[in-house]
LUMSEMI-866841 format. One record per residue (C-alpha): y, x, z; residue number from 1. Coordinates in Angstrom, 1 decimal. Layout:
N
<pt v="Y" u="X" w="Z" i="NUM"/>
...
//
This chain:
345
<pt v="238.5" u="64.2" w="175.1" i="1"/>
<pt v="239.0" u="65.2" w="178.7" i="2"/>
<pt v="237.0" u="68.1" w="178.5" i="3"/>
<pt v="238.8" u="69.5" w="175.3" i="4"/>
<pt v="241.9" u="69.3" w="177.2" i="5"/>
<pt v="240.7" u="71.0" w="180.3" i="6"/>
<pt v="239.2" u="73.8" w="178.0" i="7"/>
<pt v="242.6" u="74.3" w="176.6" i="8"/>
<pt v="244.3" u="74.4" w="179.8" i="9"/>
<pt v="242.0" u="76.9" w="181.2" i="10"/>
<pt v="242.6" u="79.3" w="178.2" i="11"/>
<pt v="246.5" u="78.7" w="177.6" i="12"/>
<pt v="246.9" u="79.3" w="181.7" i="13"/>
<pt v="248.5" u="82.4" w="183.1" i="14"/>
<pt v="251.7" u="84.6" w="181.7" i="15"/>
<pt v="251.3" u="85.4" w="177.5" i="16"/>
<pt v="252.4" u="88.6" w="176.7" i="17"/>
<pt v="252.7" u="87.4" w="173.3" i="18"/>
<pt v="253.4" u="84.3" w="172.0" i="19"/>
<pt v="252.6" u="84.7" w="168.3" i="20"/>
<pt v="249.2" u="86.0" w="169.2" i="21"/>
<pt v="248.7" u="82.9" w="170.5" i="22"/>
<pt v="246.2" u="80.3" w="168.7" i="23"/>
<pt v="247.2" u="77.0" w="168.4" i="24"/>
<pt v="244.2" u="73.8" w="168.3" i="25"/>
<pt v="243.0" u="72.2" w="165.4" i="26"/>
<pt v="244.6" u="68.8" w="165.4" i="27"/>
<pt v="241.1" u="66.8" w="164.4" i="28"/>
<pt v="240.4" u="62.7" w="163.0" i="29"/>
<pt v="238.9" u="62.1" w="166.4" i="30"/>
<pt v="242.4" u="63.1" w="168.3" i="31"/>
<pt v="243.9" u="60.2" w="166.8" i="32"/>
<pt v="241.5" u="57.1" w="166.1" i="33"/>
<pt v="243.9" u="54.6" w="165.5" i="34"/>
<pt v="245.9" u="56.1" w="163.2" i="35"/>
<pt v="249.5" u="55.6" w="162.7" i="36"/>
<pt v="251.7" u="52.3" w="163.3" i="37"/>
<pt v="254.7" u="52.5" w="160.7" i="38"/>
<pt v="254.7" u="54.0" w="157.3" i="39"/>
<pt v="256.7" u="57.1" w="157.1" i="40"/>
<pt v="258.1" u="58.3" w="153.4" i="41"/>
<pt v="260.4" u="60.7" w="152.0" i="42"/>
<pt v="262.0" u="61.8" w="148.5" i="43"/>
<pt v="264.0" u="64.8" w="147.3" i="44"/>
<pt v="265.5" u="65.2" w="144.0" i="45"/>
<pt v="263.9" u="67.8" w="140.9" i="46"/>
<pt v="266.1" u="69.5" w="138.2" i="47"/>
<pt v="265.0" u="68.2" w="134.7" i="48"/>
<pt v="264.1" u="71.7" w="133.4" i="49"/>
<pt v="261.2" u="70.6" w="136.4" i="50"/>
<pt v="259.9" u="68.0" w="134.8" i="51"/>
<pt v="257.5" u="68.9" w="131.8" i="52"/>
<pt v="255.8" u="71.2" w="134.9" i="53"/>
<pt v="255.6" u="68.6" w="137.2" i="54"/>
<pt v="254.1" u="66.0" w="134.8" i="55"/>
<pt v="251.6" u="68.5" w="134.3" i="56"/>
<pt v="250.2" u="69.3" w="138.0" i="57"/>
<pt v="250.9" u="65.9" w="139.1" i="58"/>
<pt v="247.5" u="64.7" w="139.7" i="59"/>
<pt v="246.2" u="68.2" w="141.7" i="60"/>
<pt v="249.3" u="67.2" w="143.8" i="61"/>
<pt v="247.9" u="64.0" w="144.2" i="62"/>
<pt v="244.4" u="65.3" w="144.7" i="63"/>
<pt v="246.1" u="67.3" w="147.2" i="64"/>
<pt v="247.6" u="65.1" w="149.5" i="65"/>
<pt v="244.8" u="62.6" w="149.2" i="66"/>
<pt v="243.0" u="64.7" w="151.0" i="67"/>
<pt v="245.2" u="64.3" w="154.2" i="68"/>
<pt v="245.9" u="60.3" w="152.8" i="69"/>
<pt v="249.3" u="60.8" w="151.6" i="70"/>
<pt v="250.4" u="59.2" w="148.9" i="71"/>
<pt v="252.6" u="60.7" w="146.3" i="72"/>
<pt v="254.3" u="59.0" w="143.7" i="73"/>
<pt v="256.8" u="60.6" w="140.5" i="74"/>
<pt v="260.0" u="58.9" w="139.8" i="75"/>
<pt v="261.0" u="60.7" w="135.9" i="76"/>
<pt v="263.6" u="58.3" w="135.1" i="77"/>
<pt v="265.7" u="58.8" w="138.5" i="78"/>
<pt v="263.9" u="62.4" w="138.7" i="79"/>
<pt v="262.4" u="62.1" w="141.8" i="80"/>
<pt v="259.6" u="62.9" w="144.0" i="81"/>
<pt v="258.2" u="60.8" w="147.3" i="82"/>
<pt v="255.4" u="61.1" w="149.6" i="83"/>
<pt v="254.8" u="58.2" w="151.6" i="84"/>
<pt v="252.1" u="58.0" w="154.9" i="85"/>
<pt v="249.1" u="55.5" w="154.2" i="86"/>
<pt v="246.7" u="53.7" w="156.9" i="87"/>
<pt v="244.3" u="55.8" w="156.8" i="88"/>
<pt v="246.6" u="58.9" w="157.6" i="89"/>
<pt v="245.6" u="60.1" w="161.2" i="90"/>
<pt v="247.9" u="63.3" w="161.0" i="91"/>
<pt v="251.1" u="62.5" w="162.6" i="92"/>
<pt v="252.9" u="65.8" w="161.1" i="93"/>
<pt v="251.2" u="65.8" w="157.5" i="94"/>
<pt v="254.3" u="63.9" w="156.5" i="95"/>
<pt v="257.0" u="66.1" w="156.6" i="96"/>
<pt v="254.4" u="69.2" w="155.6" i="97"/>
<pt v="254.4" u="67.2" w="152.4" i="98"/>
<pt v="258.1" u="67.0" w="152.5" i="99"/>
<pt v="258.2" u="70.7" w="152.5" i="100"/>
<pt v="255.6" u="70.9" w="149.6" i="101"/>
<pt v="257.6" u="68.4" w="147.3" i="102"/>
<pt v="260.9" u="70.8" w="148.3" i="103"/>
<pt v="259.5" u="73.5" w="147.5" i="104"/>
<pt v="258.2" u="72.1" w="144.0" i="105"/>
<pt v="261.7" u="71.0" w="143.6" i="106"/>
<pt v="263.0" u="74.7" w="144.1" i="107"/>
<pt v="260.5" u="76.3" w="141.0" i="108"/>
<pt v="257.9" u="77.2" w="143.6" i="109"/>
<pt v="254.7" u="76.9" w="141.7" i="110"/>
<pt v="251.9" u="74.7" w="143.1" i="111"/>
<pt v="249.6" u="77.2" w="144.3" i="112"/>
<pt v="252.2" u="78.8" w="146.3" i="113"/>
<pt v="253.6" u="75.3" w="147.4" i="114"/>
<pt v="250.3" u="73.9" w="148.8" i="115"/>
<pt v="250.1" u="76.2" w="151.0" i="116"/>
<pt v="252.6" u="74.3" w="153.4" i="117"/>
<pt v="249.9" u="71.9" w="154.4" i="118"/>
<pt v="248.4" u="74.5" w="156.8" i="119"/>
<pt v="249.0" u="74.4" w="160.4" i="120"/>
<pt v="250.0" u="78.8" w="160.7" i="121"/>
<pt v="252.4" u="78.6" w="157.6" i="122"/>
<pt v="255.8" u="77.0" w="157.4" i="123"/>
<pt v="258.3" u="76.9" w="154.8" i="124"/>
<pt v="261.8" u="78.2" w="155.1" i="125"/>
<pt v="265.1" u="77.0" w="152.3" i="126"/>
<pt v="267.9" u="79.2" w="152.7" i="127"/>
<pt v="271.1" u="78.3" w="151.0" i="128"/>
<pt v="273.4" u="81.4" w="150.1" i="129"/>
<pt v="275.8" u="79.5" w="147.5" i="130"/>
<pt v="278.6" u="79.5" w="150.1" i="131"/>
<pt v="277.8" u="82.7" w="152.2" i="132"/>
<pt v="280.1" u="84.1" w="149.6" i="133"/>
<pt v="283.0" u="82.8" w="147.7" i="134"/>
<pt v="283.4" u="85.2" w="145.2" i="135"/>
<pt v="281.3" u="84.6" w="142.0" i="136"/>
<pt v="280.7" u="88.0" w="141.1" i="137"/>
<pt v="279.9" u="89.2" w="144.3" i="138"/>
<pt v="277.4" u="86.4" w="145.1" i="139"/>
<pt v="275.7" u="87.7" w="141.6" i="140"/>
<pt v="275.5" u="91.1" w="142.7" i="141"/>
<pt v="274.6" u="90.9" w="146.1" i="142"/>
<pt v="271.8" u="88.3" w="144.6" i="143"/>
<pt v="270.7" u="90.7" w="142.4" i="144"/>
<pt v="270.5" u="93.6" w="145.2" i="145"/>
<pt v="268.4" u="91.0" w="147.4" i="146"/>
<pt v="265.8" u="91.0" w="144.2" i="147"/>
<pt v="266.1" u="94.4" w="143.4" i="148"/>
<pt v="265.4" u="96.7" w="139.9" i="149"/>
<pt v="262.3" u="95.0" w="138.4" i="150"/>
<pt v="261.6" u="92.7" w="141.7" i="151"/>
<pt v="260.7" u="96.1" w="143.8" i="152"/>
<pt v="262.7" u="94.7" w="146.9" i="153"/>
<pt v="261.6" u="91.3" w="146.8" i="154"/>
<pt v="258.0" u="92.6" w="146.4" i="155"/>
<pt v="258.7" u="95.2" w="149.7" i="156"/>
<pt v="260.3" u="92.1" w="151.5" i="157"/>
<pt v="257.1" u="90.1" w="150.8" i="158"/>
<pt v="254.6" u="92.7" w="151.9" i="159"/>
<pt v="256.0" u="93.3" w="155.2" i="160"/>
<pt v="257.2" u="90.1" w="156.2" i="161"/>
<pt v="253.6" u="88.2" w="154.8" i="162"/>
<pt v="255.7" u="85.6" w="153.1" i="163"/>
<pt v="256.0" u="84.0" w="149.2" i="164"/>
<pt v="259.8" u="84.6" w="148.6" i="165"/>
<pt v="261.2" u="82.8" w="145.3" i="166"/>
<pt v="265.4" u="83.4" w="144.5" i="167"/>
<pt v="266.3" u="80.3" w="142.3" i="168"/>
<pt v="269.8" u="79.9" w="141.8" i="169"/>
<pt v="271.8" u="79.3" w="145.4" i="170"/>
<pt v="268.5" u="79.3" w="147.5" i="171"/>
<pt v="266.1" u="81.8" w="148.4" i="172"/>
<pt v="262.5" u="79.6" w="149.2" i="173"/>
<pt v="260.2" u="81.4" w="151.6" i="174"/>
<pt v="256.7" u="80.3" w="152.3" i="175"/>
<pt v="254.3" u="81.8" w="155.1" i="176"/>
<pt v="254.0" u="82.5" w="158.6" i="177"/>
<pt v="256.7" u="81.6" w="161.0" i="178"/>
<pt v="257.4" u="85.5" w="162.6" i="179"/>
<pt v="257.7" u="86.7" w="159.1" i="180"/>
<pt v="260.0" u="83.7" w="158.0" i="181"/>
<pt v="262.6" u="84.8" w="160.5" i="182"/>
<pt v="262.8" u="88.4" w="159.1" i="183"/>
<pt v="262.8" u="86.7" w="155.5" i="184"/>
<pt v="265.9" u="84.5" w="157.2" i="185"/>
<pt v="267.8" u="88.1" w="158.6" i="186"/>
<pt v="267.2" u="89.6" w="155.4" i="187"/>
<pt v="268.5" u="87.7" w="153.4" i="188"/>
<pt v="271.4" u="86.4" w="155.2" i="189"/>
<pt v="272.8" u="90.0" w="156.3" i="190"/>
<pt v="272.4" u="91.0" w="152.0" i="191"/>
<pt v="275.0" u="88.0" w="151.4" i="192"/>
<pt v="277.3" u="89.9" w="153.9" i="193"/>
<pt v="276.8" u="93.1" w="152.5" i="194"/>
<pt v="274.6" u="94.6" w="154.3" i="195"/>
<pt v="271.9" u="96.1" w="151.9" i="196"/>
<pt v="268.6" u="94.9" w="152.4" i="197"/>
<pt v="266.9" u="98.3" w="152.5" i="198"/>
<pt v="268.1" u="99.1" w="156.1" i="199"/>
<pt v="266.0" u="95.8" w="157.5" i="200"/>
<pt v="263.2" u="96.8" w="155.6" i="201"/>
<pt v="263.4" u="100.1" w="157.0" i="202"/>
<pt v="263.7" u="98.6" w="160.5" i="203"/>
<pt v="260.8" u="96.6" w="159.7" i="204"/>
<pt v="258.1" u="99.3" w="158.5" i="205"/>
<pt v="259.3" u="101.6" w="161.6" i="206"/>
<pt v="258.8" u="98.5" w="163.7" i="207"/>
<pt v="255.5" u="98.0" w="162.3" i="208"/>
<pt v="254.8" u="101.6" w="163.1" i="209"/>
<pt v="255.8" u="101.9" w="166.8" i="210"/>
<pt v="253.6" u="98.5" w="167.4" i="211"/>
<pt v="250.5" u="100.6" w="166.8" i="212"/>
<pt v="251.3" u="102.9" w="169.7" i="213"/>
<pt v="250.4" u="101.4" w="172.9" i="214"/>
<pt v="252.7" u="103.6" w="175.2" i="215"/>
<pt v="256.0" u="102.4" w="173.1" i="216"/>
<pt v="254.5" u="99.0" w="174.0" i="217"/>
<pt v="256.9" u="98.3" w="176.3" i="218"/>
<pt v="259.7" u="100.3" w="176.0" i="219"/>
<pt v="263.1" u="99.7" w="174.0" i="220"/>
<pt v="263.0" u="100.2" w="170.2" i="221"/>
<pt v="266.8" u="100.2" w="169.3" i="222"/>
<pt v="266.8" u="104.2" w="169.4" i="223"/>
<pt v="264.3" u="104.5" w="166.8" i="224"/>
<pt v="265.5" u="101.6" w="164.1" i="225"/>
<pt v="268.5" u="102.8" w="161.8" i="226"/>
<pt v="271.7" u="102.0" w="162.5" i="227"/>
<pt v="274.5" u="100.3" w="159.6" i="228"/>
<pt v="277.9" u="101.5" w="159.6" i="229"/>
<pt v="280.1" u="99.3" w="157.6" i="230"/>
<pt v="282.4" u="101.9" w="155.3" i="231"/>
<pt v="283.8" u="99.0" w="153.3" i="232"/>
<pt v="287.4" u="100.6" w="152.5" i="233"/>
<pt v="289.9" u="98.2" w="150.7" i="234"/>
<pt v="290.7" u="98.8" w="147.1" i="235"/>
<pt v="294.1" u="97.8" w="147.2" i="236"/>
<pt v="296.5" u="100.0" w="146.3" i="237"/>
<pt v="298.8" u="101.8" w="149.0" i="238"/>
<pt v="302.7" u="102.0" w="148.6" i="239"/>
<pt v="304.2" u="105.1" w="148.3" i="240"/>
<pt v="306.4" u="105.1" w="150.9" i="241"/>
<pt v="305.2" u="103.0" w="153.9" i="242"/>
<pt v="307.4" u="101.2" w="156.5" i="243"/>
<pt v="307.2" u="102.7" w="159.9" i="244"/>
<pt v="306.7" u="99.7" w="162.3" i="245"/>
<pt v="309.2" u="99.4" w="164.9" i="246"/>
<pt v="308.3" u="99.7" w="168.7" i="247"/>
<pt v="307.9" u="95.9" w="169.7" i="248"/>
<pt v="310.6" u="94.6" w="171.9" i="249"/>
<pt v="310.3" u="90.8" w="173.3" i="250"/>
<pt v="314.2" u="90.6" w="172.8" i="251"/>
<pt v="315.6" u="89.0" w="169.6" i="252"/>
<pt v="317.3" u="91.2" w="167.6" i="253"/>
<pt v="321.7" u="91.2" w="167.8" i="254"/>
<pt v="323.4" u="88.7" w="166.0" i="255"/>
<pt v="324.8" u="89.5" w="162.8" i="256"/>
<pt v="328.8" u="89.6" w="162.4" i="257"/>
<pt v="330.0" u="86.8" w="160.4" i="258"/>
<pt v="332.7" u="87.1" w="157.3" i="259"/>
<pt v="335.4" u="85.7" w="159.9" i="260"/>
<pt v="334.5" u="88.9" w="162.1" i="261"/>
<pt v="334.1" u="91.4" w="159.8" i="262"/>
<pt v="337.4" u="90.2" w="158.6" i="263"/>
<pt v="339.0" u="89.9" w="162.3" i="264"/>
<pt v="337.8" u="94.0" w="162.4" i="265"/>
<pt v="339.3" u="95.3" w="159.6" i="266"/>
<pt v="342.2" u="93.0" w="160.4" i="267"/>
<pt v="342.6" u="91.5" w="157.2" i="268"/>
<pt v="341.8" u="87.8" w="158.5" i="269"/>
<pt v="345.6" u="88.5" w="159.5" i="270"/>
<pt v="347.1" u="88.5" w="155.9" i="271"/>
<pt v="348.7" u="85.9" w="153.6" i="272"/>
<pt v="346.7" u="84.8" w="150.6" i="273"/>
<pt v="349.5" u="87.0" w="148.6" i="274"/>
<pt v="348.6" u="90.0" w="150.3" i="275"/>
<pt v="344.7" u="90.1" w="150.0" i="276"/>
<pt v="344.8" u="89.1" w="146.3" i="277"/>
<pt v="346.9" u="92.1" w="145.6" i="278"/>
<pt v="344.6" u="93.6" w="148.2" i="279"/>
<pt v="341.9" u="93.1" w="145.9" i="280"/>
<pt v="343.7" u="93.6" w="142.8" i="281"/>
<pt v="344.1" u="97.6" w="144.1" i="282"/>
<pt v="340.5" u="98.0" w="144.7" i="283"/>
<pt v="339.7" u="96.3" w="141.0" i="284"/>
<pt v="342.6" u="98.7" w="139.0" i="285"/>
<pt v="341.3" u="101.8" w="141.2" i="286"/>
<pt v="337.4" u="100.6" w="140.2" i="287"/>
<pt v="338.6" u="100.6" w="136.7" i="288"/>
<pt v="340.3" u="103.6" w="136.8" i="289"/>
<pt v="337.3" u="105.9" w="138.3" i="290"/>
<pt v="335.2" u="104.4" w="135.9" i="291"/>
<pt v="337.3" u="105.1" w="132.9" i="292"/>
<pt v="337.4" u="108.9" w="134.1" i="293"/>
<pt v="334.0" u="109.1" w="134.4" i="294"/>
<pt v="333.4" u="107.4" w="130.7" i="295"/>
<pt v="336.2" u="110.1" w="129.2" i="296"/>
<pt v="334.3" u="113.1" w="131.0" i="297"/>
<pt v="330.9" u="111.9" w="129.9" i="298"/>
<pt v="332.7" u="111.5" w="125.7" i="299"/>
<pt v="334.3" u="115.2" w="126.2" i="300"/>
<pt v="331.2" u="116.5" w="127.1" i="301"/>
<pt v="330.0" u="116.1" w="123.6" i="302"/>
<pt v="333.3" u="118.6" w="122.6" i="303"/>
<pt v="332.7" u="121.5" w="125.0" i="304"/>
<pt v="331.1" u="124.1" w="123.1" i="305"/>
<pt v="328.1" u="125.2" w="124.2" i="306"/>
<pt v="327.8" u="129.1" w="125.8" i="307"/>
<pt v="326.6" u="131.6" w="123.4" i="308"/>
<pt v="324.0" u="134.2" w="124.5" i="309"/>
<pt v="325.7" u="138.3" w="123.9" i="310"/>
<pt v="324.1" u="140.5" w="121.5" i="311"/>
<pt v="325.6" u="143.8" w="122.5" i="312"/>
<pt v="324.1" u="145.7" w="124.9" i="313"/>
<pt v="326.5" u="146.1" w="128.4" i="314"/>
<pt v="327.5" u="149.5" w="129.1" i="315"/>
<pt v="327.1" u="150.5" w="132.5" i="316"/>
<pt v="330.7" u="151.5" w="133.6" i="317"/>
<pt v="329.6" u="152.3" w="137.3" i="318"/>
<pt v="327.5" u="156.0" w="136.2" i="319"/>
<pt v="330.3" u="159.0" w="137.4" i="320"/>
<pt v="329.8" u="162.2" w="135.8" i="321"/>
<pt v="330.5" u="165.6" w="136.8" i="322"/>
<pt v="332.9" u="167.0" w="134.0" i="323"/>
<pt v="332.7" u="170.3" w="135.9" i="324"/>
<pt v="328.8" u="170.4" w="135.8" i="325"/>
<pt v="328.9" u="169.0" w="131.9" i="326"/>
<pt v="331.3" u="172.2" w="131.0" i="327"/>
<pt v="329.1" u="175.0" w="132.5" i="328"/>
<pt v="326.2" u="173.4" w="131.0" i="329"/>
<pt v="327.9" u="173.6" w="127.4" i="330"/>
<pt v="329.1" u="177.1" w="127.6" i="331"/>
<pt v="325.7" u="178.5" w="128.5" i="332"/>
<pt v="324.5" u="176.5" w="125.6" i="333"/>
<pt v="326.8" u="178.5" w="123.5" i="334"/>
<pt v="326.1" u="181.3" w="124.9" i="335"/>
<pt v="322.8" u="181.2" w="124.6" i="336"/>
<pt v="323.1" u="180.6" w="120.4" i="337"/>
<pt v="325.5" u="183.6" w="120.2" i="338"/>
<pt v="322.8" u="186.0" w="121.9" i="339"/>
<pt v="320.1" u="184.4" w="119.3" i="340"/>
<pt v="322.6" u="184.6" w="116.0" i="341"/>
<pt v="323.7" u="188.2" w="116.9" i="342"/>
<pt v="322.8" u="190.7" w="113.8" i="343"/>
<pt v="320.5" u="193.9" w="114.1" i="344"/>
<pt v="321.7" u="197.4" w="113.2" i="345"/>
//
């Protein structure tokens, strides 16, 4: 036992460039002969549209687990599932792998998929995105972007990330290593705020790229991943005309005058109660009287008859003529028909 240790820390000492690289030590019977002191169980709760599936694999999930000496017992009439630690269980942290696995079978994750949990390099990730977004329709859309036409995003997501990612209703289960869980994480929460997932999986293959060239190694990476703009403009229509804020001024605005000084101006606060009724009888009878001028316009209107449109031609009186100009013109026109009329000898 001491020498395994001391191999480890000979291997494990010095800086680590990086940490994912790094291999973690099979956890074996023989690390842990006396087992475990006090039983350790959990339950989680399965739909009913789960169980005619789960009564079927049931035994290869107890086969399963009975490998690692968990037990794992099915509850149909309260629906629900529960692995519980046994005395011969020597792995301290099989437990809450097989709380994973049960979760995940609760969520529509198939078996194959599920059991997959039980290995040291893969982990299991729940994300719940029911109240990322209050809007119903909204949450359905931005769902159905995260999954994309015919599953091609989910599928992209899955192939650069290395993970099994399931949507079923208000969670998103993602199975398989830890790295590729957090981008799963990113992914999917920025597409609940409206960020489409395409840029991350952009960002992701060119990150993937740059990782294979040694001399970006260690250099900054944020000038070559692509860069979202939100453009989100709000639908709502704009007034016409638009109030023009005033300049702010930390005094409060004047006081407004009251009746008794508006009154007090215009001095008729001064006046007996006589006086301002007939004050207020003249504006009345002279209200009345400009309206009933304007109704007797507006019913004369309909006897004005309406301007008819000249026929005739207007002379033009403004032309001067030359009468002295017009008579030479007419005698050498008669002239002119004497010469031509004149009879030959």
């Amino acid at each position: 036992m001491a020498n395994i240790n001391n191999e480890e820390t000979e291997d494990i000492s010095g800086p680590i460039e990086n940490a994912w690289e790094m291999k973690i030590p099979d956890f074996k019977p023989e690390h842990n002969p006396h087992g475990l002191l006090e039983e350790s169980s959990f339950a989680t709760l399965f739909p009913q549209y789960r169980e005619q599936y789960l009564r079927q694999i049931w035994p290869l999930v107890q086969k399963t687990l009975g490998e690692h000496f968990v037990k794992a017992e099915l509850d149909v009439i309260e629906g629900s599932m529960t692995v519980r630690t046994t005395r011969k269980t020597w792995d301290p942290y099989i437990i809450l792998k097989a709380r994973d696995m049960i979760k995940l079978m609760s969520r529509s994750v198939p078996f194959e998929q599920a059991k997959r949990v039980l290995e040291d390099e893969v982990g299991c990730d729940i994300i719940k995105i029911g109240k990322l977004t209050r809007n119903k329709e909204k949450f359905v859309k931005r769902r159905q972007r995260l999954i994309g036409p015919n599953g091609c995003t989910l599928k992209s997501i899955e192939l650069l990330s290395n993970c099994y990612v399931l949507v079923q209703g208000q969670t998103v289960s993602a199975l398989g290593p830890y790295k590729g869980l957090q981008q799963v994480r990113k992914i999917v929460e920025d597409t609940m705020k409206n960020i489409h997932p395409i840029y991350n999986i952009k960002a992701l293959m060119i990150k993937r790229e740059l990782a294979k060239d040694p001399k970006l190694k260690n250099e900054n990476w944020e000038r070559f991943l692509p860069k979202f703009v939100n453009k989100n403009i709000s639908k709502r229509k704009q007034p016409k005309k638009k109030k023009e804020k005033k300049p702010y001024t930390p005094f409060p605005p004047p006081q407004q005058d009251s009746k008794i000084d508006k009154e007090l101006a215009t001095g008729e606060f001064f006046l007996s109660k006589t006086q301002k009724r007939a004050k207020k009888q003249k504006e009345q009878d002279e209200k009345h009287a400009e309206a009933a001028k304007k109704r007797e316009e507006r019913r004369n209107q309909a006897f004005v008859p309406p301007e008819e449109p000249s026929s005739s031609k207007e002379t033009k009186n403004d032309v001067s003529v030359n009468i002295a100009a017009l008579k030479e013109k007419i005698a050498k026109a008669r002239k002119g028909v004497k010469m031509f009329n004149k009879p030959t000898k």
